[in-house]
Every structure is written in C-alpha cells, then in structure tokens.
C-alpha positions as a printed NumPy array, in Angstrom:
array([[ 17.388, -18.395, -16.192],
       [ 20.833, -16.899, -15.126],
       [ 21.766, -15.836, -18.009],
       [ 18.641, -13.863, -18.987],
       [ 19.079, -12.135, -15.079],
       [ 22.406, -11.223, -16.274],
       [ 21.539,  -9.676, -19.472],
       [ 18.423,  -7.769, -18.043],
       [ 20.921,  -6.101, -15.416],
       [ 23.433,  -5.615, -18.312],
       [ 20.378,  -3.851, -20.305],
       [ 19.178,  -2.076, -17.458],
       [ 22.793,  -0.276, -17.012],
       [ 23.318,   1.104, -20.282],
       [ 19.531,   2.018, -20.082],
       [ 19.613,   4.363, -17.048],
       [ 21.418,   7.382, -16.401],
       [ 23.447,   8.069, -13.024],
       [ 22.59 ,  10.794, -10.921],
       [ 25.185,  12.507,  -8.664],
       [ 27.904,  10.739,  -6.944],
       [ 27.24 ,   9.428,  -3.338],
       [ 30.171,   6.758,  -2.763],
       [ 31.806,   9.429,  -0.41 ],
       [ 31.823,   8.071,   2.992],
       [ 30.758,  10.266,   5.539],
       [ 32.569,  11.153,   9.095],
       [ 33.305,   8.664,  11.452],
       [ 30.887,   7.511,  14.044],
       [ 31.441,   7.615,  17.788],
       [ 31.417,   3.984,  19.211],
       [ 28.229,   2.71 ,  20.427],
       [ 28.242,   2.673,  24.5  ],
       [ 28.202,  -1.505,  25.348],
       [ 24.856,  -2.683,  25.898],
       [ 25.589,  -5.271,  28.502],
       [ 24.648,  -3.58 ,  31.233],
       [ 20.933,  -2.621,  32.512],
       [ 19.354,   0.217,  31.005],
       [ 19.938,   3.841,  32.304],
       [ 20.038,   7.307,  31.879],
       [ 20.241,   8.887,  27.709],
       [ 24.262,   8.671,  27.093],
       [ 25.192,  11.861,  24.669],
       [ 27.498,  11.3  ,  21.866],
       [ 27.479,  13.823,  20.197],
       [ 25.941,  17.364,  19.784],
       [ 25.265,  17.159,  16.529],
       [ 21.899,  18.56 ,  15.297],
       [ 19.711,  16.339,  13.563],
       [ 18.755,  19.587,  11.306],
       [ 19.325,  19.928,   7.654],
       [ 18.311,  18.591,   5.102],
       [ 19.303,  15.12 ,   4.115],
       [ 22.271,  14.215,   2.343],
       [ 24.388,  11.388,   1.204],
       [ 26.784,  10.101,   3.753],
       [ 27.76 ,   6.409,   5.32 ],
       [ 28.712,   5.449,   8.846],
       [ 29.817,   2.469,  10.27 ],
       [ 26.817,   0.317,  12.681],
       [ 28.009,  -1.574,  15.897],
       [ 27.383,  -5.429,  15.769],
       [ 24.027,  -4.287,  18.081],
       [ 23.128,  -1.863,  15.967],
       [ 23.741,  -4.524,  12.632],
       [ 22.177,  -7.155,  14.532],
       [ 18.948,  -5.192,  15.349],
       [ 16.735,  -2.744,  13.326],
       [ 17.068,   1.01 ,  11.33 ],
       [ 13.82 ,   3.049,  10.483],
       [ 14.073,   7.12 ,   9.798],
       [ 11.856,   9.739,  10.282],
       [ 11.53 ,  12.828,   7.999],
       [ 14.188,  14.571,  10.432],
       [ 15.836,  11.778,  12.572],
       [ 17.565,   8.157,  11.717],
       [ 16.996,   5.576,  14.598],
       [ 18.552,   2.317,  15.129],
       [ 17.223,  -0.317,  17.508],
       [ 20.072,  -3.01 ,  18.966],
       [ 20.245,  -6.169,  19.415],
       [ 19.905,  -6.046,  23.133],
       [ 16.444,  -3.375,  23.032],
       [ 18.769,  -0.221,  23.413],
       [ 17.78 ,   2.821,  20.548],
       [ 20.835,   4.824,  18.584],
       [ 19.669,   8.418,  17.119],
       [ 21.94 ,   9.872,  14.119],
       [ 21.958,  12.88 ,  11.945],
       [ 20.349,  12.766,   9.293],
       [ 22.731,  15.132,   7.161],
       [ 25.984,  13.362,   8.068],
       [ 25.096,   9.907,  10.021],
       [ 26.538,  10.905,  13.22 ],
       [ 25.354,   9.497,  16.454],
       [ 23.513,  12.545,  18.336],
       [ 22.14 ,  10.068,  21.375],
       [ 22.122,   6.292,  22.566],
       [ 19.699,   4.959,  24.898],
       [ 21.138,   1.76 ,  26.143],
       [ 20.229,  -1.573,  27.621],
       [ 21.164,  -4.959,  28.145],
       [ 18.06 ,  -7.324,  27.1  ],
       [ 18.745, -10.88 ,  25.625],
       [ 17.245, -12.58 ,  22.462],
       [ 15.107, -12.003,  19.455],
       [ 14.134,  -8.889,  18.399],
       [ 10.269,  -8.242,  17.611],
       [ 11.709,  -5.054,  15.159],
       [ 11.211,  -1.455,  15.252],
       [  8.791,   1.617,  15.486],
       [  9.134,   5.025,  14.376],
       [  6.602,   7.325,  14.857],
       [  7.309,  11.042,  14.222],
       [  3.608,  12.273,  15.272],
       [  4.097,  10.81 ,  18.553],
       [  7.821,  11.664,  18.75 ],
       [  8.409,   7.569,  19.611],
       [ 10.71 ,   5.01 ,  18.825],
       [  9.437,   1.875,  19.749],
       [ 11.259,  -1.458,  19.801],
       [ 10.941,  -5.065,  21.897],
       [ 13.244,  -7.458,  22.588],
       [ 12.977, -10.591,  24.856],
       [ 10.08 ,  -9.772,  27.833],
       [ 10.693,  -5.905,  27.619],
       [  8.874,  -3.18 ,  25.571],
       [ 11.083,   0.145,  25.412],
       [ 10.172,   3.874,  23.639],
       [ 12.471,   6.551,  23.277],
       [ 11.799,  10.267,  22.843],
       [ 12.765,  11.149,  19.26 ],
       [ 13.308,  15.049,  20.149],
       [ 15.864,  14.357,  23.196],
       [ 16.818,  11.11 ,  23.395],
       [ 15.626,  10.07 ,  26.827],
       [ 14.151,   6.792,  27.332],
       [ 10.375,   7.663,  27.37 ],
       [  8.6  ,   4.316,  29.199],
       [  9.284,   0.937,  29.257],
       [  6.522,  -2.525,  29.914],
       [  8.106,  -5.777,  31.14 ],
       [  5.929,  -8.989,  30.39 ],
       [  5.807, -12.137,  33.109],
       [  8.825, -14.377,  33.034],
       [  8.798, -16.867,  30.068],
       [  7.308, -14.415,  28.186],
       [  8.181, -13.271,  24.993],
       [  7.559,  -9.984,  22.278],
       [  7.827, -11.917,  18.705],
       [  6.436,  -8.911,  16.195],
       [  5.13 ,  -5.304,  16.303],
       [  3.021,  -2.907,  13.956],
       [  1.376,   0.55 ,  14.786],
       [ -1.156,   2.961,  13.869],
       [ -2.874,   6.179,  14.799],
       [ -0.641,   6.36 ,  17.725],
       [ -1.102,   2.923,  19.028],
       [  1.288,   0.162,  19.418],
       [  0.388,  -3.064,  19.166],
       [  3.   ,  -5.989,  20.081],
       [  2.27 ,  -9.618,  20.028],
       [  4.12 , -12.017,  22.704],
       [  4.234, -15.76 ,  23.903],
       [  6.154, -18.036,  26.159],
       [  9.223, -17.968,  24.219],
       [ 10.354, -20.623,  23.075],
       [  6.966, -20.315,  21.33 ],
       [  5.018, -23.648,  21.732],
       [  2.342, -22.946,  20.221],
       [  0.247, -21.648,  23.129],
       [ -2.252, -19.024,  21.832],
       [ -0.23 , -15.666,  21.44 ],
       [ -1.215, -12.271,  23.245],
       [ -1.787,  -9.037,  21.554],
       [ -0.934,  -5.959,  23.335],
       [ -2.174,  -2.289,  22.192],
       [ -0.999,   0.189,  23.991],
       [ -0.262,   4.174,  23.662],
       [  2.698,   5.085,  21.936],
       [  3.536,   8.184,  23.681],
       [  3.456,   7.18 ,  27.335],
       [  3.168,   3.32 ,  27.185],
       [ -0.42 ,   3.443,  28.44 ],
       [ -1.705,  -0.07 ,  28.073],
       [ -5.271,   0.534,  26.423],
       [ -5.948,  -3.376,  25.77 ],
       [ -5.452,  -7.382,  25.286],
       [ -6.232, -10.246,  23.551],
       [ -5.28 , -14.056,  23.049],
       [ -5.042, -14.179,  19.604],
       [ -4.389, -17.121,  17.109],
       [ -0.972, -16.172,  14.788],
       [  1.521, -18.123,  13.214],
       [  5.292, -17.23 ,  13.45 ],
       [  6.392, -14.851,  10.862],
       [  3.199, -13.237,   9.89 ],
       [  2.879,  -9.528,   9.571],
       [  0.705,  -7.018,  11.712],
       [ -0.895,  -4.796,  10.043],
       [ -3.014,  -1.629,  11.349],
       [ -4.677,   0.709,   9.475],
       [ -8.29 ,   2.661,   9.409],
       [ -9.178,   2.102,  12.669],
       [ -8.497,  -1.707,  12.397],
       [ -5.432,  -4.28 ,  13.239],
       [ -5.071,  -7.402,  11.821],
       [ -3.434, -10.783,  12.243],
       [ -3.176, -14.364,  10.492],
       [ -2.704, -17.319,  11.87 ],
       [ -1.494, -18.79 ,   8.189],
       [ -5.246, -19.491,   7.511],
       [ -7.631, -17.222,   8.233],
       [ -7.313, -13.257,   8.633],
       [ -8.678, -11.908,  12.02 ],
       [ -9.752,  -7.674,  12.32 ],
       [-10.197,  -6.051,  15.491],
       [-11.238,  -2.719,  16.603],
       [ -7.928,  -0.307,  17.115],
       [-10.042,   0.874,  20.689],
       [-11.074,  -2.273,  22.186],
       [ -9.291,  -4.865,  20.856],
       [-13.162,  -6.734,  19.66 ],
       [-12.926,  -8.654,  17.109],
       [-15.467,  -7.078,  13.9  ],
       [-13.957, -10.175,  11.277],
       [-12.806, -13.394,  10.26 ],
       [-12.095, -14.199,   6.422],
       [-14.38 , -17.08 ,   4.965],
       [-13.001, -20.372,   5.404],
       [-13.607, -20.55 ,   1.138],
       [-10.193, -18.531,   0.989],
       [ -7.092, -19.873,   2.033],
       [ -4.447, -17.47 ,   3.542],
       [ -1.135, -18.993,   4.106],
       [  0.445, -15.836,   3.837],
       [ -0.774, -12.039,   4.28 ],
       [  0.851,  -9.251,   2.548],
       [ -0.049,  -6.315,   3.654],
       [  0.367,  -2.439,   2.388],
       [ -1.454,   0.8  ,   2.756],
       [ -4.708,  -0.245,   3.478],
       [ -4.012,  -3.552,   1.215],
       [ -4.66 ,  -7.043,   2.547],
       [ -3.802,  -9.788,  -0.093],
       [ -3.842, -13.674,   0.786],
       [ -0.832, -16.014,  -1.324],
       [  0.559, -19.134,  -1.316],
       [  3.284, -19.706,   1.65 ],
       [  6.875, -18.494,   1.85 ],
       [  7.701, -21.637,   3.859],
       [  5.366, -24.126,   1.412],
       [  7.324, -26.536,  -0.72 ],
       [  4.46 , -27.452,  -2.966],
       [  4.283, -27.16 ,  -6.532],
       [  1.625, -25.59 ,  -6.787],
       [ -0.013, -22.737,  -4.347],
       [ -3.6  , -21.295,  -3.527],
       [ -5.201, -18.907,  -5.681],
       [ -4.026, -15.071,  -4.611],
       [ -7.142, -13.024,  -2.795],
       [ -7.087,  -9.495,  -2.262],
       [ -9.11 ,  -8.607,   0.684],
       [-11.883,  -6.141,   1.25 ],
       [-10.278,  -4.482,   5.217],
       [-13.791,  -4.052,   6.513],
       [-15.696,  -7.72 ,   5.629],
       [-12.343,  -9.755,   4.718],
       [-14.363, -10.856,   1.802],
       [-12.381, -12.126,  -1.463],
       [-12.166,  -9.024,  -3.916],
       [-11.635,  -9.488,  -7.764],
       [ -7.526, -10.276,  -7.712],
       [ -5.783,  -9.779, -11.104],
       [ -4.777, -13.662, -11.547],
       [ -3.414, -16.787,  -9.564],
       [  0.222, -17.232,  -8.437],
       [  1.485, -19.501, -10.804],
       [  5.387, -20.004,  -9.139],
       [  6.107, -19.845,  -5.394],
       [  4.861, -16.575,  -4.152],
       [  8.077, -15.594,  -1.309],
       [  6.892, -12.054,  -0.511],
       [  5.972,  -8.253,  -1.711],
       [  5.073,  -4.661,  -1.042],
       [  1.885,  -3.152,  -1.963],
       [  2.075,   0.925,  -2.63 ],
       [ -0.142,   3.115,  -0.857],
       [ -2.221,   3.727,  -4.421],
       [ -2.818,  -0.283,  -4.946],
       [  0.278,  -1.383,  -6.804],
       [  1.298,  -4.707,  -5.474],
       [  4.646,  -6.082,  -6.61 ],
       [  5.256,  -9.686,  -5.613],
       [  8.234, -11.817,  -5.874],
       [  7.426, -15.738,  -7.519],
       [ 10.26 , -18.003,  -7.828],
       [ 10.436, -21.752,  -8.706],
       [  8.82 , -24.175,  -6.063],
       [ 12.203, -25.687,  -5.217],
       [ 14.974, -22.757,  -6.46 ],
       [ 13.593, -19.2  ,  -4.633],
       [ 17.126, -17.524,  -5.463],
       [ 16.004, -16.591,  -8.621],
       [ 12.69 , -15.562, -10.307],
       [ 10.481, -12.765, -11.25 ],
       [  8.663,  -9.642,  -9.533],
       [  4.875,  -9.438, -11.026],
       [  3.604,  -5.724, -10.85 ],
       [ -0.276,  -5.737, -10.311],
       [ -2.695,  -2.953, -10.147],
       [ -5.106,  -3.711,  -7.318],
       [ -7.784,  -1.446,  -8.095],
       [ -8.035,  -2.414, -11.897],
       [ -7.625,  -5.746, -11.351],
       [ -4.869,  -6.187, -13.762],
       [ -1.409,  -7.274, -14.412],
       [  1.558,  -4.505, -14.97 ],
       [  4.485,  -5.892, -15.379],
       [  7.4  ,  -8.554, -14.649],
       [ 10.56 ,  -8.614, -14.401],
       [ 13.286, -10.988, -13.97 ],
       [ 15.274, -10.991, -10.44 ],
       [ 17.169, -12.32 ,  -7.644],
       [ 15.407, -12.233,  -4.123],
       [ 16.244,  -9.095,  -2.637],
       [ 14.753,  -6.73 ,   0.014],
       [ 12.864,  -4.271,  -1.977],
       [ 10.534,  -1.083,  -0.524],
       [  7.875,   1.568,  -2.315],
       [  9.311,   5.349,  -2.358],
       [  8.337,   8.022,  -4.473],
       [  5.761,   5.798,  -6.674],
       [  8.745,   3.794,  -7.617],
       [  9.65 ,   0.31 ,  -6.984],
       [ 13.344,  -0.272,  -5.205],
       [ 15.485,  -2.918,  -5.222],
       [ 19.149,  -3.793,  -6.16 ],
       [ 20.466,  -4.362,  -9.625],
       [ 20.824,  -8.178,  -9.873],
       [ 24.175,  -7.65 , -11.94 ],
       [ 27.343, -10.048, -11.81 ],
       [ 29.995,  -8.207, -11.08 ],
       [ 31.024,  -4.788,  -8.562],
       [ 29.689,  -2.255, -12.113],
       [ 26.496,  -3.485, -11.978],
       [ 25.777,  -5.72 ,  -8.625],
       [ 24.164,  -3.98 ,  -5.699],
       [ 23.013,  -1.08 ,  -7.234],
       [ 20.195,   1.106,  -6.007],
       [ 17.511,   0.508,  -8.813],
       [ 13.659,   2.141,  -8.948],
       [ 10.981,   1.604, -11.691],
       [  8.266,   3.049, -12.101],
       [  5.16 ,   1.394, -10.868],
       [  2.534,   1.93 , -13.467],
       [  4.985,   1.88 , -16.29 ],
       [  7.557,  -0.608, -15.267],
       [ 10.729,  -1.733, -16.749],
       [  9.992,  -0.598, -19.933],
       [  8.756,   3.196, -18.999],
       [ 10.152,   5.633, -20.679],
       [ 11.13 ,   9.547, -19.865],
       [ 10.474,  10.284, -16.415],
       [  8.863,   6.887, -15.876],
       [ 12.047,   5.09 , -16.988],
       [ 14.227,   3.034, -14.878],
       [ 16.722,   4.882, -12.715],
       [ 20.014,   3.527, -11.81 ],
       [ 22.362,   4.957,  -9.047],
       [ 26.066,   5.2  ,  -9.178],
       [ 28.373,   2.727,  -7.806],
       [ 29.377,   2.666,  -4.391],
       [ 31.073,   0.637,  -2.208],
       [ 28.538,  -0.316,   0.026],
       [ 27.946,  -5.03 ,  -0.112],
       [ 29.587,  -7.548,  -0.354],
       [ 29.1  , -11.008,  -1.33 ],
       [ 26.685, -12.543,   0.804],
       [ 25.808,  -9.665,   2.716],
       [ 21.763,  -9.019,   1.633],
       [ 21.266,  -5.767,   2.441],
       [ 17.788,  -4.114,   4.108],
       [ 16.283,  -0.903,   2.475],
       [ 14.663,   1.694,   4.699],
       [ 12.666,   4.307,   3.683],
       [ 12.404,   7.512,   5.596],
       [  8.587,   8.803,   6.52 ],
       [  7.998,  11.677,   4.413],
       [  9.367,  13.252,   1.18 ],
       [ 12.838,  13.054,   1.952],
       [ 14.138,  12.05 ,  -1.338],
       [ 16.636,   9.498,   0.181],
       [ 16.615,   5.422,   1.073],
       [ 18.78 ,   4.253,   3.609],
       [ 20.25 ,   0.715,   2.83 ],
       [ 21.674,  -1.545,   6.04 ],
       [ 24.341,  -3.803,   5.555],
       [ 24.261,  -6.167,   8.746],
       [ 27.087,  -8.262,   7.964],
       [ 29.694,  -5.594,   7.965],
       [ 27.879,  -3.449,   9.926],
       [ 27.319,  -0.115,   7.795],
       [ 24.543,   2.512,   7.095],
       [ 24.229,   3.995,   3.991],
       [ 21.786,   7.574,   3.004],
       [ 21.515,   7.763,  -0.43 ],
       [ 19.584,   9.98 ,  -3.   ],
       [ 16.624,   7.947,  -4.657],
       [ 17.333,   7.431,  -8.062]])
C-alpha cells in the first residue's frame, strides 16, 4: 500500500504543471499582545488596511493563535486563540491590523466568520465572544453558569448556535444555544442529546445534531424540534455539507466492518438512494455545495493510509478514488484540496486540487493541479486548510506546530 501512495504522488508531479511561485515569505508580524489577562478594550497593531486584493504571503502565528482557530472572509483573515481572544490580518500581506484579547482557560468550541453580519464568533471554556470584523472592537460577549462548558459551534442565516455542558462532560444532556450573531441576542434553548465530536450543521432554515445514532432537526426560530431519523438507519457519524446530511460508519469504531452509508433527505431525515456501502473504515469527508461527497476509508485497524472515494450525491453514483494519507482536505473552486502524499520535501506537502466530477484522471482544465514547493511543514506537523468565503482564489493552510499562516493561490 505504501508503495503504490508513493508512486501515485510521484505520477501526480510530473502530471501537473506549477503555477507561479509563492514560497516568498511575507513581512514580519507584530507579536500577539499576551492573553493572560481579562479581556479589554481592541489593542491596534497595526494600521494596515485589510484592502486589496489577496496575495501570497506567510506570517508567523503565536502559540494562541496556533493553538486555536483561522477562518477568512472575502476581505479579512481572523484567528481565534487559545484563550477566546480574536487576531484580524491583512489579507494582501498577513499583517496583524487588530487583536481583541482575553484570558479564558480550556478547550476551544472553534470559530465563526460571518461577513454578512460583520462577526467573528468563537467560545472557549464558559464564555461566548464576537468581534466586529470592520473595526476590531469586541462586539458582545455571553458567560454560561459555572461548570459550564461551550464544546462545538455552527451558524446560519445570521444565527449562532453553540452547544455546552458541565465540562468535564459527563454525559448530562447537552444545551443548545441560538442566538443572534450581530448583537449576541439570545433567541433560544434546548437540552439536546449529542455525542462528543459530532458536527452542527445549519442550513435552510434548519439545525441539526447527532447524538452518534439518530439525527435530530429543529426549527432555526424556535429551536422545535420538526425530525428524528428512523431508528432503521444507523448514524454513528454525520457528515455534513451544503445542504448534505450523510450517515457512515464511526471515526472512533474499531470494527471490521461498518453500517451501510445513508444520505439524508434535510426535511424528513428519511434514507435517500446512497451510491454504495462503506466497505473500509469511513474516518471523515467534505461534501461540495453541488452534491459531490469525497470521503476518506482506511483499513479498520491502519487509518494512516487509504483511499478518498468521490461520489455524486444526486446521481447516486461513484466518481472516483484515489489513494492517500489522512490529511485535512476542503472544497474550493469545484475542486477537491488536499496535500500531495509524496516522500520527500519535492513532492510532500504540496497544495494539490482535482477536479470533482472528473477526478484524478481529468484532463485539460479538469486535470490535477499541483502548486510549487514551499517551505511551509514539517514532519509531523498536519496542517489545517482554510478556505476564504467567496471567490478569492486563495486557501490558507495553518501549521499549528510551528505556528505559521500561509495564503496561497489555488492551484
């Protein structure tokens, strides 16, 4: 199985073209204020505009910044920390234009961006915090009771919705909280049944969580529930992606053999025809906003190597595979992205896209697309792709372990 990774990254090099040189680092980046104090006032750094277009640059992240989330607008880059704080950069250079400290302790439920609403949304520990995309000032914040804790967050439609527990979670039913994204408006609340790790998704008026069995859909207004998948279909996992719900087998499972994939219709949670069963362990996937999903299955005992399957959700058919190494991957452009799984610093790390009708095998514009080297991993480091909202041509890739940001052009 290596060696056949190895030779499709080999293939894939000579196969693609590289477009345009982006290994040049970018300016440095002001040091992030410390975070150990309470929050306050917006702290300038810089008065850098976030206008112009995008372009190619890379800037060092402080250990909060690495240790917490990155998500982009079309105009503005945001990085939550570790401790709940936000960081806004340029997006033509990387440059810190504002910080928004704070000093909150423990796990971060991940980060919001919402350009309609001008928000950037993140929660860690008890404490909910926004910032004002357009100047920088902290915009609201919501503090839960003691022992309480936010664990994940998803939004739609200008709505926020974060789920919390006592933390540690003991399995006490979880809360969800919607509540406005531009003033912090709390709209409603529900006890909710949800297992750890499990996505929120929101889309068409609807949210929706799993509890690793069934799926659960609520009205975006009043929080009511409107449905419950059947019992019949077993939903260990959701993976979820424009308005895509799809049930597989469990990330965490160590059985040989898995439940049989469901794609779910968002207004019944009825089974929908599903192009085929997940044969290998199903780990996780991305589903494009057109019905392309494209889901990673590796061996039941070995996920550190395997294959992406490309389906086509609508036709209810298989794509494509490809053989891979478990990466973070995203959807940009109608193109899948993910790093070349190569062996050495030519061909390892990579910024690779494929088309996601034609696959690996497309051919003129809808062949593989390779960017140049750049200096960007290293061993061990498993780095996260973010893609801006908007046609901005660009990915941004986060390396947490040595703490850099990287804007590149999409290949």
């Amino acid at each position: 199985m290596k060696r056949r990774i190895v030779a499709v990254g080999a293939a894939l090099l000579v196969l693609v073209g590289c477009a345009g040189n982006t290994s040049s680092g970018g300016p440095k980046t002001p040091a992030v204020p410390s975070s150990s104090g309470a929050s306050g006032p917006t702290v300038e750094t810089s008065s850098m505009s976030v206008s112009g277009p995008w372009r190619a640059w890379t800037a060092p992240l402080s250990r909060q910044e690495a240790q917490g989330s990155c998500g982009a607008t079309a105009h503005q880059v945001v990085c939550a920390t570790d401790s709940g704080g936000f960081v806004g950069r340029s997006r033509a250079d990387g440059r810190i234009t504002w910080t928004v400290p704070a000093g909150d302790r423990g796990k971060s439920a991940g980060l919001f961006v919402d350009a309609a609403d001008e928000r950037a949304v993140t929660g860690v520990a008890g404490r909910l915090r926004a910032a004002n995309l357009r100047t920088g000032a902290q915009a609201w914040t919501r503090r839960l009771p003691t022992g309480r804790a936010y664990f994940a967050l998803g939004a739609a439609d200008g709505i926020v919705y974060a789920l919390h527990a006592p933390e540690p979670f003991t399995g006490t039913a979880a809360v969800l909280d919607a509540v406005r994204a531009s003033d912090g408006r709390p709209l409603w609340h529900r006890s909710v049944d949800w297992s750890p790790g499990e996505p929120l998704a929101a889309f068409r008026g609807r949210v929706y969580t799993s509890d690793g069995t069934r799926v659960t859909a609520r009205d975006a207004r009043t929080g009511t529930t409107l449905a419950t998948s059947p019992t019949s279909v077993e939903c260990p996992h959701l993976v979820t992606g424009g308005h895509y719900l799809v049930c597989t087998g469990s990330p965490f499972s160590a059985e040989d053999t898995f439940p049989p994939m469901h794609r779910l219709d968002p207004a019944t949670l009825r089974p929908l025809p599903t192009p085929r069963n997940t044969i290998n362990k199903p780990v996780h996937g991305v589903i494009s906003d057109d019905g392309v999903l494209v889901l990673y299955e590796a061996g039941a005992e070995d996920t550190s190597a395997g294959n992406w399957f490309a389906y086509d959700l609508e036709n209810d058919r298989k794509l494509w595979s490809t053989y891979a190494t478990e990466v973070d991957v995203a959807v940009a452009g109608g193109r899948f992205v993910t790093f070349t799984p190569g062996t050495d610093h030519t061909t390892r790390d990579r910024l690779l896209t494929i088309d996601l009708h034609a696959g690996p095998q497309g051919t003129g514009s809808a062949a593989p697309r390779m960017s140049p080297a750049y200096a960007q991993t290293r061993d061990g480091e498993h780095p996260v792709l973010v893609v801006p909202g908007g046609d901005t041509g660009h990915v941004l890739v986060m390396a947490r372990t040595h703490g850099s940001l990287r804007s590149l052009p999409l290949p």
